[in-house]
C-alpha positions as a printed NumPy array, in Angstrom:
array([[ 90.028, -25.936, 349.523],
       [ 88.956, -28.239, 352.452],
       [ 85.659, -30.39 , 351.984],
       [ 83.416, -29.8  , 354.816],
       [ 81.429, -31.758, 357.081],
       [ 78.509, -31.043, 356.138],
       [ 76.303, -33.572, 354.286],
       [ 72.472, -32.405, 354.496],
       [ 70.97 , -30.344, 351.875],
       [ 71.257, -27.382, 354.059],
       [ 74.793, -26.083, 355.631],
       [ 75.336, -22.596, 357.237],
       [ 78.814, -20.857, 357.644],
       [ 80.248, -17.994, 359.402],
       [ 83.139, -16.081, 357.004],
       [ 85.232, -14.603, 359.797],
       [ 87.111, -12.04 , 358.183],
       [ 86.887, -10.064, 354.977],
       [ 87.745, -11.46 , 351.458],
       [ 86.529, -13.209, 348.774],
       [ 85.725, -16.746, 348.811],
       [ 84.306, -19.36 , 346.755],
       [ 81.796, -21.519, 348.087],
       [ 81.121, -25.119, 346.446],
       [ 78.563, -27.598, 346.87 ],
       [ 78.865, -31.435, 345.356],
       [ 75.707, -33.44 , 345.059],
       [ 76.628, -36.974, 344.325],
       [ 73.47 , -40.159, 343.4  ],
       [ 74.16 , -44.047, 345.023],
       [ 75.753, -44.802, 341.537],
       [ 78.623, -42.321, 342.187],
       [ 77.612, -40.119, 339.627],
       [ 78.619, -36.17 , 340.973],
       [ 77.97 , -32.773, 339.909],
       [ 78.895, -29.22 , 341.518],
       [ 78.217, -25.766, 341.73 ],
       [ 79.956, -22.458, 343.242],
       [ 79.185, -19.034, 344.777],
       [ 81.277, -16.251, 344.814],
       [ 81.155, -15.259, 348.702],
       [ 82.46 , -12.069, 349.854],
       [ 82.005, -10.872, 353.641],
       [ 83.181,  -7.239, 354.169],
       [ 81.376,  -6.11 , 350.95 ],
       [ 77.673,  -5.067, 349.763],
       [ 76.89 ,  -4.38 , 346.155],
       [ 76.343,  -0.739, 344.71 ],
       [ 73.094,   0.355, 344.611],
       [ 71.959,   2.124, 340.814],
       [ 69.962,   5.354, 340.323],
       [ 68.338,   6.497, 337.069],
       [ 68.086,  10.001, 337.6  ],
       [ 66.618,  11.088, 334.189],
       [ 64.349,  10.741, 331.88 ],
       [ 61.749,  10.257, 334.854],
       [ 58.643,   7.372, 334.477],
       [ 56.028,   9.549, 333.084],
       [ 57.897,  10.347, 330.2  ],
       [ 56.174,   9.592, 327.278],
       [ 57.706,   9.78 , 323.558],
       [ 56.99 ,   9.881, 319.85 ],
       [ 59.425,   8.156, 317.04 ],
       [ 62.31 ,  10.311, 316.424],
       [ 61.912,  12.18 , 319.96 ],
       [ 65.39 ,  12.827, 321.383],
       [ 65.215,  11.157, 325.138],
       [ 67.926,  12.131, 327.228],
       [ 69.286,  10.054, 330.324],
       [ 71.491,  10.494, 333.102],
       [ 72.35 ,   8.466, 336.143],
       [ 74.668,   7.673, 338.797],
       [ 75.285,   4.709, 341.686],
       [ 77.147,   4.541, 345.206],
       [ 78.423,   2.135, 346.488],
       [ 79.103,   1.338, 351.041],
       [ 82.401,   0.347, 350.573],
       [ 83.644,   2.75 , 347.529],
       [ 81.274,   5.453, 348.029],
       [ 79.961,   7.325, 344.604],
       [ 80.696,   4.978, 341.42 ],
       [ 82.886,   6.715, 338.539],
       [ 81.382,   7.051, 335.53 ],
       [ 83.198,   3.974, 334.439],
       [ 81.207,   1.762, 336.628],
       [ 77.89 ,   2.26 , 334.662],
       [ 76.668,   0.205, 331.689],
       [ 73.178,   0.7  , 329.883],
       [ 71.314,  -0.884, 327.42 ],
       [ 67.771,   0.385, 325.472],
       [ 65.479,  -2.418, 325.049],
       [ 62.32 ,  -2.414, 322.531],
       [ 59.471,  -4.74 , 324.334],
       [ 57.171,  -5.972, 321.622],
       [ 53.781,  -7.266, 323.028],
       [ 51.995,  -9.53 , 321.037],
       [ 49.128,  -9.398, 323.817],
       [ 49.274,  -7.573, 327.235],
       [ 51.569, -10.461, 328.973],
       [ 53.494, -11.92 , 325.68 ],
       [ 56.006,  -9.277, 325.146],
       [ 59.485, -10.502, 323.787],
       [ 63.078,  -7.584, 323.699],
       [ 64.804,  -6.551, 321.045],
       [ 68.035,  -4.303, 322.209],
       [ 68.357,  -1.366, 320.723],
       [ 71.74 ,   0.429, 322.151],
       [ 74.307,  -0.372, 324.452],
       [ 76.35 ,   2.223, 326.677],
       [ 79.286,   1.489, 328.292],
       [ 81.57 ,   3.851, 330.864],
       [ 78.789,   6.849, 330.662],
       [ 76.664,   8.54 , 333.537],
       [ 74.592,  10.164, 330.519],
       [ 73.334,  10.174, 327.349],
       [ 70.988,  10.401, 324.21 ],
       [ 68.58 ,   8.115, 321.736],
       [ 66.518,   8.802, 319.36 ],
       [ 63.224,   6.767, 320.039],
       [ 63.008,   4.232, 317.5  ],
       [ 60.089,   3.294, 314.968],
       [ 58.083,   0.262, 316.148],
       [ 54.556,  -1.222, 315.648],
       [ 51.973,  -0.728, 318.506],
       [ 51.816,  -2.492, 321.472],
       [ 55.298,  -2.049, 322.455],
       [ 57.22 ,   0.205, 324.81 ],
       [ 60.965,   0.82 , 325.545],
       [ 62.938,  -0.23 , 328.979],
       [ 66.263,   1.581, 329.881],
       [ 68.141,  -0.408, 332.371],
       [ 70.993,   0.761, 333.916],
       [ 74.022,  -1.273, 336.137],
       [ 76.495,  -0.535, 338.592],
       [ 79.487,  -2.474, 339.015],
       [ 81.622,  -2.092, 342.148],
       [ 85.634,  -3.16 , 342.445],
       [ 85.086,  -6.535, 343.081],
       [ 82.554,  -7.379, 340.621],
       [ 79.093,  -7.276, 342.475],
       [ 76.277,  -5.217, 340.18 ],
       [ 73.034,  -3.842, 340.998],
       [ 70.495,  -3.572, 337.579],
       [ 67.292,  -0.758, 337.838],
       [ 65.203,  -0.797, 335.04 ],
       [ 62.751,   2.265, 333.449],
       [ 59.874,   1.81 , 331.412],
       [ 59.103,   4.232, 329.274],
       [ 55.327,   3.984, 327.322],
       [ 55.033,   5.901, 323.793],
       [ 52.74 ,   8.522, 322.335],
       [ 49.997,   6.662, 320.582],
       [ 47.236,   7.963, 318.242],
       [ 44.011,   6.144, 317.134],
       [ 44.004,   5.577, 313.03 ],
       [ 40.523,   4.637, 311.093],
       [ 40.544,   3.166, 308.194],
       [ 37.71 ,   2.972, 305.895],
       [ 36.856,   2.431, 302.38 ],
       [ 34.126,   3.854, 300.1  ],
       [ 31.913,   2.194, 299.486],
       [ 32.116,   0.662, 303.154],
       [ 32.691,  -3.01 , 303.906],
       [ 35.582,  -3.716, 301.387],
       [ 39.102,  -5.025, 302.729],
       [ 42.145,  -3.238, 303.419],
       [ 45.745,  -4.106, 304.585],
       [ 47.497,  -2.117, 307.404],
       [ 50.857,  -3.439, 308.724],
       [ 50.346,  -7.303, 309.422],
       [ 46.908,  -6.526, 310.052],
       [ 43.874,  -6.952, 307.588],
       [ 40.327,  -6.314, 308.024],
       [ 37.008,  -5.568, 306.442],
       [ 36.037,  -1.748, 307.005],
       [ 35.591,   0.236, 308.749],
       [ 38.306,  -0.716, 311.528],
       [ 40.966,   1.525, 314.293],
       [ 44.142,   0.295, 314.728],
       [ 46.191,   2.274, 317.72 ],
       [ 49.946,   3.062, 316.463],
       [ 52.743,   4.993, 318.067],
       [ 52.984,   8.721, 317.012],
       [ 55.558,   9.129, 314.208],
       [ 55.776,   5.427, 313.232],
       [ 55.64 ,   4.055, 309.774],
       [ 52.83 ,   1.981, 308.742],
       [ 52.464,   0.24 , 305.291],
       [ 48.993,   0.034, 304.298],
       [ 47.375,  -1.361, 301.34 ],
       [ 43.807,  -1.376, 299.218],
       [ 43.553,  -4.863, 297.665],
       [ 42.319,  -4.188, 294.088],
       [ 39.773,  -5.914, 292.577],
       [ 37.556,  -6.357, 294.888],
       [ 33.809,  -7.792, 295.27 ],
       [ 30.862,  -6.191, 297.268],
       [ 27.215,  -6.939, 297.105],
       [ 28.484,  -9.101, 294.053],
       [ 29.669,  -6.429, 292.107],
       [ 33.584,  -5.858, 291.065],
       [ 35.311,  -2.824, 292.322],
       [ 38.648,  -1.484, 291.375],
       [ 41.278,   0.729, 293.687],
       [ 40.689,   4.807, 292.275],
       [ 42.833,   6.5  , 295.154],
       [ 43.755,   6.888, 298.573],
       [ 42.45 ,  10.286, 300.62 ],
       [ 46.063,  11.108, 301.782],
       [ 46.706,  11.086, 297.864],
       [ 49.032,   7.588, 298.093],
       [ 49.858,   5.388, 295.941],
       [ 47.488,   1.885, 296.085],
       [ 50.463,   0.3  , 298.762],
       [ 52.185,   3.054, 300.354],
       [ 53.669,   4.249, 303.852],
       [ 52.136,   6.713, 306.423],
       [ 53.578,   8.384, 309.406],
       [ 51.298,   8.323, 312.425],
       [ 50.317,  11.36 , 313.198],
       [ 49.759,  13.021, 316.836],
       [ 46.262,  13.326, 316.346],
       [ 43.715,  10.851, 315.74 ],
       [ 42.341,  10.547, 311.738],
       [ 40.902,   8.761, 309.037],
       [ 42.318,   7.388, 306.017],
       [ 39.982,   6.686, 303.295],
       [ 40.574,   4.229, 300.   ],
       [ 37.571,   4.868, 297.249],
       [ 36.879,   2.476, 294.982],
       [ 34.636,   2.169, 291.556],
       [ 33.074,   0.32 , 289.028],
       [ 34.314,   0.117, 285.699],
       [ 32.755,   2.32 , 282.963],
       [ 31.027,   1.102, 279.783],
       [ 32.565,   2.151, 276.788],
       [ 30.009,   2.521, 273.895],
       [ 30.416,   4.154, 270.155],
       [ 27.844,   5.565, 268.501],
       [ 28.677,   6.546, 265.1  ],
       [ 26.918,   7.701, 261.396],
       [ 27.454,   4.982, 258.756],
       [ 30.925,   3.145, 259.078],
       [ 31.135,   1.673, 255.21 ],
       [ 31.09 ,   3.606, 252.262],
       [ 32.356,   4.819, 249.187],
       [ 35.482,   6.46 , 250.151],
       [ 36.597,   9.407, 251.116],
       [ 34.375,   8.25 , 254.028],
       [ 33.529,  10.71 , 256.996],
       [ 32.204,   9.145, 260.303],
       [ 30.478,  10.893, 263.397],
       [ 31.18 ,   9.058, 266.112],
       [ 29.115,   9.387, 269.942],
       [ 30.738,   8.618, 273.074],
       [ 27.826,  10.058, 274.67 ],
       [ 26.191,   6.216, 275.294],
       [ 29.089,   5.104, 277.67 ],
       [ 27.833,   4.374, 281.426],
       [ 29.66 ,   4.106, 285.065],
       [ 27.819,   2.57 , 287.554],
       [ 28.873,   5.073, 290.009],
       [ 26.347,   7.662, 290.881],
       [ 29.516,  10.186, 291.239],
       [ 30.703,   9.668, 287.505],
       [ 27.469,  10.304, 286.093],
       [ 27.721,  13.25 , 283.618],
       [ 31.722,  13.008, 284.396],
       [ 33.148,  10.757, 281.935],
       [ 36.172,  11.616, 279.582],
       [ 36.557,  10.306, 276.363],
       [ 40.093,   9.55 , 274.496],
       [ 39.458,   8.838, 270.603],
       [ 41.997,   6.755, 268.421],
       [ 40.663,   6.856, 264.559],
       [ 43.156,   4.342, 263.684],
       [ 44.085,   2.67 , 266.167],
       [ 47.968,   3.69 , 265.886],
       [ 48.836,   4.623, 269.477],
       [ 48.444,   8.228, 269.324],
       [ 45.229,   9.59 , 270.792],
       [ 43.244,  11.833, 268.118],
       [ 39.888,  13.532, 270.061],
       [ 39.006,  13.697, 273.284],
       [ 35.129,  14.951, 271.764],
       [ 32.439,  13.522, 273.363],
       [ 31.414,  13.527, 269.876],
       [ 34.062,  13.846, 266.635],
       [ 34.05 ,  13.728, 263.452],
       [ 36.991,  11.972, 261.016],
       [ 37.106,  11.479, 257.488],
       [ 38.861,   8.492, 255.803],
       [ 40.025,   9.798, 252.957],
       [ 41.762,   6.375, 251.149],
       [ 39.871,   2.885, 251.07 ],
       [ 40.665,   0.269, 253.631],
       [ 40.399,  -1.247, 257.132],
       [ 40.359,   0.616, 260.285],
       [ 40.079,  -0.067, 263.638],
       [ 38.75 ,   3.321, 265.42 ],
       [ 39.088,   2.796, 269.425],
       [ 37.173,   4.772, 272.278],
       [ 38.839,   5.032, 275.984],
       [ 36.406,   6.169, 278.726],
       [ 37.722,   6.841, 282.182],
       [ 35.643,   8.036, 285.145],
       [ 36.72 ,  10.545, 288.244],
       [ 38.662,   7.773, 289.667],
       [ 41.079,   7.203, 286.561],
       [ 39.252,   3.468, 286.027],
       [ 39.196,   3.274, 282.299],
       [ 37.489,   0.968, 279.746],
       [ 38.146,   0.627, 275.897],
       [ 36.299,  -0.813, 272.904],
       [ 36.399,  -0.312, 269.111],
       [ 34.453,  -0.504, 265.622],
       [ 35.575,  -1.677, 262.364],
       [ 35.722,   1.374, 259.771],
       [ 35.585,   0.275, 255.797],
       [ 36.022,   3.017, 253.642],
       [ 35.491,   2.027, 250.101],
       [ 33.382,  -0.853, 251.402],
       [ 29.836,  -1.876, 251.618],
       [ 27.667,  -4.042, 253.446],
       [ 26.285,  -6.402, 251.888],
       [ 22.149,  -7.06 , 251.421],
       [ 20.554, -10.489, 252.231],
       [ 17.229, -11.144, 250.722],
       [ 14.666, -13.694, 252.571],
       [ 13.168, -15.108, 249.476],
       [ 11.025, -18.156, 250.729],
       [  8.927, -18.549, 253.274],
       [  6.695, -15.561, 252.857],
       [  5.272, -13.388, 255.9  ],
       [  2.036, -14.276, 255.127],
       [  3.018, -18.409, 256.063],
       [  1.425, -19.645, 258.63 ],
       [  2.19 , -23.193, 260.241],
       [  1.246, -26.287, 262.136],
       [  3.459, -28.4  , 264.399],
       [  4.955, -31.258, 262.161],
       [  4.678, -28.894, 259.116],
       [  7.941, -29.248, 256.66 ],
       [  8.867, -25.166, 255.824],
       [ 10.83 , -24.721, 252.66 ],
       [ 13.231, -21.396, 253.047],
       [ 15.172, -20.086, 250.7  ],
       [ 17.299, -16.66 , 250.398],
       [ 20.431, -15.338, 247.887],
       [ 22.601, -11.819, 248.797],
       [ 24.651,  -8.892, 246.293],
       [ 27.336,  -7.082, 247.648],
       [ 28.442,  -3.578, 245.555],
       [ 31.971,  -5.061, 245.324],
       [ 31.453,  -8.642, 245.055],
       [ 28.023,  -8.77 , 243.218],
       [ 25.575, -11.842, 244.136],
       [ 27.377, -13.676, 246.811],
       [ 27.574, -17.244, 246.914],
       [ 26.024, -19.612, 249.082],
       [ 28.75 , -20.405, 251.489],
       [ 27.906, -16.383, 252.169],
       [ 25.117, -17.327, 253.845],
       [ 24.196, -18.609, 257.054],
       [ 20.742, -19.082, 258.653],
       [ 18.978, -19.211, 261.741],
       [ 15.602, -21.068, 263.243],
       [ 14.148, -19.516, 266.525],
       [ 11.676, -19.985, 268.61 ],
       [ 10.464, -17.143, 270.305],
       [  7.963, -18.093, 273.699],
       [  6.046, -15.025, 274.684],
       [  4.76 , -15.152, 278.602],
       [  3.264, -12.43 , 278.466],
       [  2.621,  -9.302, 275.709],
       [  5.809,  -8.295, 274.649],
       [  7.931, -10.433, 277.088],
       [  9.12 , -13.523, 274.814],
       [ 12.5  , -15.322, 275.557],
       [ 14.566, -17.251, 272.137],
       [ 15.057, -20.882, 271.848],
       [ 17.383, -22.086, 269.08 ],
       [ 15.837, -24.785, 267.4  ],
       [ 18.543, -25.06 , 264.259],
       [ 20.958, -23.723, 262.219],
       [ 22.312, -23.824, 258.781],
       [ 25.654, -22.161, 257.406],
       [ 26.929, -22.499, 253.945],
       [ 23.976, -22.986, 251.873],
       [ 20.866, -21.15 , 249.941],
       [ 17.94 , -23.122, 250.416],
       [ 16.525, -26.065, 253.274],
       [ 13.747, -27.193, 254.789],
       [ 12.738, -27.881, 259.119],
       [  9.888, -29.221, 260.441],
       [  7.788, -27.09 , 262.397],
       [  8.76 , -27.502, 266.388],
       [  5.929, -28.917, 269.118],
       [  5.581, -25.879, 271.696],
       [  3.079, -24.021, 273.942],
       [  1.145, -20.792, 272.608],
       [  1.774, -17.971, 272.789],
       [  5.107, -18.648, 270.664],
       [  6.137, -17.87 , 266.965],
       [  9.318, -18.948, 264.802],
       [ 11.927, -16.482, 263.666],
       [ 13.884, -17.516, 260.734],
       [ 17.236, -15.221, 260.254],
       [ 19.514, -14.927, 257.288],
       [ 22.823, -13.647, 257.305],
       [ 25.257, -12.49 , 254.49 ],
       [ 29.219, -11.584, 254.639],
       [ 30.83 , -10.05 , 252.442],
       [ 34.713, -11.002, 251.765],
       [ 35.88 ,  -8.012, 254.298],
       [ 33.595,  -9.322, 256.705],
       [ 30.73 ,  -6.517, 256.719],
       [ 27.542,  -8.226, 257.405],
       [ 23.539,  -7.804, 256.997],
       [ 20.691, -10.002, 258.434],
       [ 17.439, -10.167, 258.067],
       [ 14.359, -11.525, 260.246],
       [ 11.432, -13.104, 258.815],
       [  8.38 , -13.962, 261.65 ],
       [  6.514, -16.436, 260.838],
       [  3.443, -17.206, 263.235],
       [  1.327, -20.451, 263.944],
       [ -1.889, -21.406, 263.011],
       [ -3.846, -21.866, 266.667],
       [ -7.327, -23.212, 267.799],
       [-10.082, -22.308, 270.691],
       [-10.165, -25.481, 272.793],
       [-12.915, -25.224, 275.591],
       [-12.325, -27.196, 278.877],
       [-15.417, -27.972, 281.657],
       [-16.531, -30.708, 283.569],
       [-19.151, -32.021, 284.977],
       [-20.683, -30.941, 286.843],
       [-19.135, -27.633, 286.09 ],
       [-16.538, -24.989, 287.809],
       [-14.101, -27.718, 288.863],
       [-10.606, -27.341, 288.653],
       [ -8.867, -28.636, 285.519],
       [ -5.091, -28.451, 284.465],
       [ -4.246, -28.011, 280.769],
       [ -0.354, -27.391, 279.892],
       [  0.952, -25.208, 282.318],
       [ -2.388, -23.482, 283.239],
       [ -5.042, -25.135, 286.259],
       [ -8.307, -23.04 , 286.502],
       [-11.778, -23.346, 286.883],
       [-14.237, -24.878, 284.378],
       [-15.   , -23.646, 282.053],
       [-12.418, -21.866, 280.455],
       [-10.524, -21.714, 276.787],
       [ -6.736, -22.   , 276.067],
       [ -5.566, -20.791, 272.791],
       [ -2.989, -23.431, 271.54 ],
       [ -1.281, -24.695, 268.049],
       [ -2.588, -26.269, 265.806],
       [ -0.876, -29.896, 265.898],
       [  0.936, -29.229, 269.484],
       [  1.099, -32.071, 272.309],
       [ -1.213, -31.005, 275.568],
       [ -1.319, -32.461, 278.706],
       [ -4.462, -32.452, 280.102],
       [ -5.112, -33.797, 283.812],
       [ -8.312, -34.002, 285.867],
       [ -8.02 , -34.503, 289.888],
       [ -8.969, -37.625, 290.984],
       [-10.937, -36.08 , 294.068],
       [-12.6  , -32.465, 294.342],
       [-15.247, -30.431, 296.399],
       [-17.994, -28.467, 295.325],
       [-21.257, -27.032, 297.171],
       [-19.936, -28.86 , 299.769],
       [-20.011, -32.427, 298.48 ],
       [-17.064, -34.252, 297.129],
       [-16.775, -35.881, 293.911],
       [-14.505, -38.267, 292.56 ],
       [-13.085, -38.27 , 289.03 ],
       [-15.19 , -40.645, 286.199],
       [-14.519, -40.216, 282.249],
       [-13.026, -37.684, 279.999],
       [-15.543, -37.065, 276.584],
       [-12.05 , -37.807, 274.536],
       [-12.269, -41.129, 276.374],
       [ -8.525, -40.757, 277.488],
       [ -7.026, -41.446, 280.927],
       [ -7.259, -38.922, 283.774],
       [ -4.35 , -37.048, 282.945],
       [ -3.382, -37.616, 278.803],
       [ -2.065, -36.272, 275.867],
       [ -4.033, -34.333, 273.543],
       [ -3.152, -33.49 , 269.796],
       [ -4.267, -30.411, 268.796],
       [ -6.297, -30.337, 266.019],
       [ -7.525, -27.862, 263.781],
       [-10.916, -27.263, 264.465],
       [-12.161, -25.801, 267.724],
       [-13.25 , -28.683, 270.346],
       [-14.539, -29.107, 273.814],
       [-13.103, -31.296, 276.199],
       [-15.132, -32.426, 279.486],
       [-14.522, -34.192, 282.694],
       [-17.248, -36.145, 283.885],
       [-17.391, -36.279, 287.801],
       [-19.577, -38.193, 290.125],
       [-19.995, -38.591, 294.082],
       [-16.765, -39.997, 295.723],
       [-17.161, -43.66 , 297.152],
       [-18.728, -44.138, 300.105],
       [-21.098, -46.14 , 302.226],
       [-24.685, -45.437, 302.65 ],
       [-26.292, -44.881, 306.089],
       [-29.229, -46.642, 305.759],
       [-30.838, -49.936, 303.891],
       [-28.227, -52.54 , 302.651],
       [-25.088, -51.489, 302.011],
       [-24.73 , -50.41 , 298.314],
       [-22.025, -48.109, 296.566],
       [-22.978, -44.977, 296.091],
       [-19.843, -43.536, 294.01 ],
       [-18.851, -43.146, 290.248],
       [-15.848, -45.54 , 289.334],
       [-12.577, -44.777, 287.61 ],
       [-13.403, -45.978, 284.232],
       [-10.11 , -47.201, 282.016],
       [ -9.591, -45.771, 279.128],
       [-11.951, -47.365, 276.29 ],
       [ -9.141, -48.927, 273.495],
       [-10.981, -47.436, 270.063],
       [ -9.557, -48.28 , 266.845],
       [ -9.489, -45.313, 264.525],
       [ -9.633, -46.625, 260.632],
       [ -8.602, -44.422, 257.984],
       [-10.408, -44.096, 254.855],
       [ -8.758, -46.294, 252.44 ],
       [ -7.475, -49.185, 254.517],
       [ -8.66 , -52.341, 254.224],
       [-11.186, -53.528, 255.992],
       [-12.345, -49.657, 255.981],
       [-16.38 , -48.758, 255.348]])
């Protein structure tokens, strides 16, 4: 209660007898401003000391083990501790890394030397601590603390095919991964569905533990592999005899075209058949028959699903007591044959068994142009299209041989049943030779550069750009471009025309200086174009 004489930071003070005192210390700034702290002191008496007898350091547990623990504590002045004089508390340490661990308690005890948990369920790295404390008579404590490391197992995950992504816990990764987990614990994992690999979609099929897409495993005690296949789609694809008709009508239909792009489903499709489209699956034929015995419109759906349960639908319209349509190309014939800037008159009419002749709005046509690189390989261009009417005219399109025109007609009837037919018509071409001089230089005509001489085949009437390089080499001398024998510029349009016709390049020796005598050019000039006025027979002026 006295206020001592000390005023350094430091003091030191002999307690004489036994007791309990309280020790205080003010610390006070210039301003007056104070603050102060105390200390229990108590001479004549030394704190317990704790013992965790049981469960020992290397114990090691699982979720769900039952961990028993005993202890006791003694203390100099009271000798052994009652029961009473014990507290303990089971701590969870969750380590985000090796040194970042932050405690959750689990369980208090209070007034027991012994006891029982059940180890509790906890994601991996983490590991429990069991402290127990002694508290003597007057108050002083003594804390040891046990650490006790868990059971762990390694877990693979993979998927099939390999490199897709899967969820485990808060963790997700591409596979195939490990994550470590504490025997017994419960993990969530998860197989993201779709999914794309090597650019290709894939879909979730099943689990190798048999779980459900997201579902929960316990960690076993020994290390394994848990395995989420996935698939492509299938193709569904019906075949079927004719699907209009006088009615009754009976259809074969052919399941037997539907793909999976999974080697393993190859050969292991089923099929699912709905003849009506009413909800209630009819065949599950790779190939059945039905008969539609009243007239009408039907909707007949296919279901395909592969080894994985991945399933795909389509359908077909079935008409009983209805029949397509026929269109008739009238005009052009196939016999036509065409120029560039050539007008084409077409004309075409359709019947229908129910309807009779249709009208024109039945109709609808189609101009394409089909450009062949090679043989058989030709890719479409749409050039035009007419709906609603019987009869037209185009004028032939500007392209590069080899290419021919398609012209299509379509007819629909009132139920929407549809025919089409394709007429080809193909160009009238010419032989145009190309060589220079003097010969076996390179020339470029269209989209082709070669050595003179050679031919192109093109059409009659079509635009070609022809171009001659200003500077080339041959038997070792260079020569510089002069004069094309059409008179146009080094690289020009030509208009096809209907006769065959050779085109040359004139070349000469590239400009240069002579080594002896006066100096004198000794190259062939660029020539301009020559301007030539073309008079047609019948003008004025014309001879």
């Amino acid at each position: 209660g006295g206020r001592g004489a000390g005023a350094s930071a430091t003091a030191s003070h002999t307690y004489g007898t036994a007791g309990v005192f309280t020790a205080k210390v003010r610390v006070a700034d210039p301003h007056g401003a104070a603050d102060e702290k105390t200390v229990q002191i108590q001479p004549g008496n030394t704190a317990p000391t704790a013992f965790v007898d049981t469960p020992s350091a290397s114990l090691t547990w699982a979720v769900g083990d039952t961990v028993s623990f005993t202890g006791h504590a003694t203390d100099p002045q009271q000798g052994a501790l009652a029961a009473t004089a014990l507290s303990w508390q089971l701590r969870m340490q969750h380590c985000e890394t090796v040194s970042d661990c932050h405690a959750h308690v689990v369980q208090n005890w209070t007034g027991v030397a012994s006891g029982s948990f059940s180890a509790p369920d906890h994601g991996y790295p983490s590991y429990l601590d069991l402290a127990l404390t002694a508290t003597d008579a007057q108050g002083l404590t003594n804390t040891v603390v046990r650490r006790l490391d868990p059971k762990t197992v390694a877990l693979t995950f993979q998927t099939s095919p390999s490199g897709l992504s899967l969820s485990v816990g808060s963790f997700t990764g591409t596979t195939p991964f490990t994550r470590t987990a504490i025997q017994g614990a419960t993990t969530t994992v998860s197989a993201p569905s779709p999914q794309t690999h090597d650019g290709n979609p894939y879909l979730f099929g099943k689990w190798s533990d048999t779980g459900a897409q997201t579902h929960v495993i316990t960690a076993p005690a020994t290390a394994k592999t848990y395995t989420a296949t996935y698939g492509q789609l299938p193709t569904a694809v019906i075949g079927s005899t004719s699907t209009t008709g006088p009615a009754p009508l009976a259809v074969t239909f052919d399941a037997t075209g539907s793909t999976d792009p999974d080697p393993a489903d190859q050969g292991n499709l089923a099929y699912q058949w709905d003849f009506t489209n009413d909800g209630t699956w009819d065949s599950t034929a790779s190939r059945p028959a039905h008969t539609y015995a009243s007239p009408g419109a039907f909707t007949a759906k296919l279901r395909v699903t592969d080894t994985l349960g991945l399933a795909n639908e389509t359908t077909v319209q079935v008409q009983p007591g209805n029949t397509a349509p026929t269109a008739f190309l009238d005009t052009p014939s196939a016999s036509l044959t065409w120029a560039v800037g050539n007008t084409i008159a077409f004309s075409g009419h359709a019947t229908d068994p129910q309807q009779g002749t249709l009208a024109a709005s039945a109709l609808s046509w189609k101009l394409r142009l089909q450009h062949c690189v090679s043989g058989p390989d030709c890719h479409s261009h749409i050039v035009q299209t007419w709906t609603g009417v019987a009869s037209g005219s185009f004028s032939a399109p500007d392209h590069e041989y080899p290419s021919y025109l398609e012209l299509e007609l379509t007819a629909t009837d009132q139920q929407g049943l549809t025919h089409t037919v394709v007429r080809r018509l193909d160009p009238q071409t010419v032989l145009l030779t190309f060589d220079t001089v003097p010969t076996g230089m390179v020339l470029t005509v269209g989209s082709f550069t070669g050595a003179t001489p050679f031919v192109r085949e093109v059409i009659q009437g079509s635009s070609v750009t022809v171009n001659a390089p200003t500077l080339q080499t041959i038997g070792g001398a260079q020569h510089q471009f002069g004069t094309w024998s059409d008179g146009g510029a080094q690289s020009h349009v030509i208009i096809a025309p209907s006769a065959a016709q050779t085109y040359a390049a004139t070349y000469g020796p590239a400009c240069g200086v002579s080594s002896w005598g006066p100096k004198r050019r000794t190259c062939m000039p660029i020539r301009p174009p020559v301007n030539r006025r073309v008079s047609l027979w019948g003008e004025p002026g014309s001879r």
